[in-house]
C-alpha positions as CSV (number, residue, x, y, z in Angstrom):
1,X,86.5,100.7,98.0
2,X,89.7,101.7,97.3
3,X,92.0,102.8,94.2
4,X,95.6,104.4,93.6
5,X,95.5,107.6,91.2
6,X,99.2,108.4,90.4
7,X,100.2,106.6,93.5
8,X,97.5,108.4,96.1
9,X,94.9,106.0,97.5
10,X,91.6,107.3,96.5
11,X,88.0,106.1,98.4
12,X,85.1,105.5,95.9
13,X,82.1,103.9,95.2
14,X,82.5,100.0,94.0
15,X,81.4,99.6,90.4
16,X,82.5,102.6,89.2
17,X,83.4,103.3,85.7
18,X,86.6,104.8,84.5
19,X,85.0,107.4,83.1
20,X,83.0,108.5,85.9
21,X,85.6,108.4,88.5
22,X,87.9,110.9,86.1
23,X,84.2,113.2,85.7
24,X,84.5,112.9,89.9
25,X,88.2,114.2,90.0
26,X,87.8,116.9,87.1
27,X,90.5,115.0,85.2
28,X,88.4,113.8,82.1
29,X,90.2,116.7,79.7
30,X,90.7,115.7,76.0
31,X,94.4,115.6,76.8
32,X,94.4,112.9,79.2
33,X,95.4,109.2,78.6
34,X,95.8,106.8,81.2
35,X,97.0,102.9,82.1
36,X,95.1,100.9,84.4
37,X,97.3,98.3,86.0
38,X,100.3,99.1,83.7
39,X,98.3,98.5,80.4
40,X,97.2,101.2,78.8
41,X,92.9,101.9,78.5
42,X,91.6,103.5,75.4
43,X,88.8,106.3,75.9
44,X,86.7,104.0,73.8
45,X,86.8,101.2,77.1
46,X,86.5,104.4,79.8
47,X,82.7,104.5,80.0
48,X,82.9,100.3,80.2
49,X,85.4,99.6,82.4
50,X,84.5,99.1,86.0
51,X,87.1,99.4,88.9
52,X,87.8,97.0,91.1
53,X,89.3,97.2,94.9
54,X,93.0,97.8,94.5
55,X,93.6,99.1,91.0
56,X,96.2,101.4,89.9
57,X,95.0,104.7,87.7
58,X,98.4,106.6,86.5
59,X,96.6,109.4,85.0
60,X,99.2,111.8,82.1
61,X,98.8,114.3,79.7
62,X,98.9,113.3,76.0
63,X,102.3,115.1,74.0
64,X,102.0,114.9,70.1
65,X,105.0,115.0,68.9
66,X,107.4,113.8,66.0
């Protein structure tokens, strides 16, 4: 199947978790936070969530900040 990762079509295995996927791509760093379809995913719902044909990753880097 296919998915978008910051806007470049990606080819992987149907079912696959979040999690796994960003383990795949070496982007599961401590700093990262990402929205699925516009909405954003907590880590806690990375190793759950499986992704389906056509779904939008937009993968960033977390700022703290004040």
């Amino acid at each position: 199947m296919h998915i978008f990762v910051n806007d470049e079509r990606v080819k992987c295995e149907a079912g696959l978790h979040v999690a796994a996927l960003l383990a795949q791509l070496d982007r599961d760093k401590p700093d990262v936070a990402l929205a699925l379809n516009q909405q954003i995913l907590p880590r806690a719902q990375w190793e759950e969530h499986s992704l389906q044909e056509g779904d939008a990753l937009l993968l960033f880097q977390v700022i703290a900040g004040g």
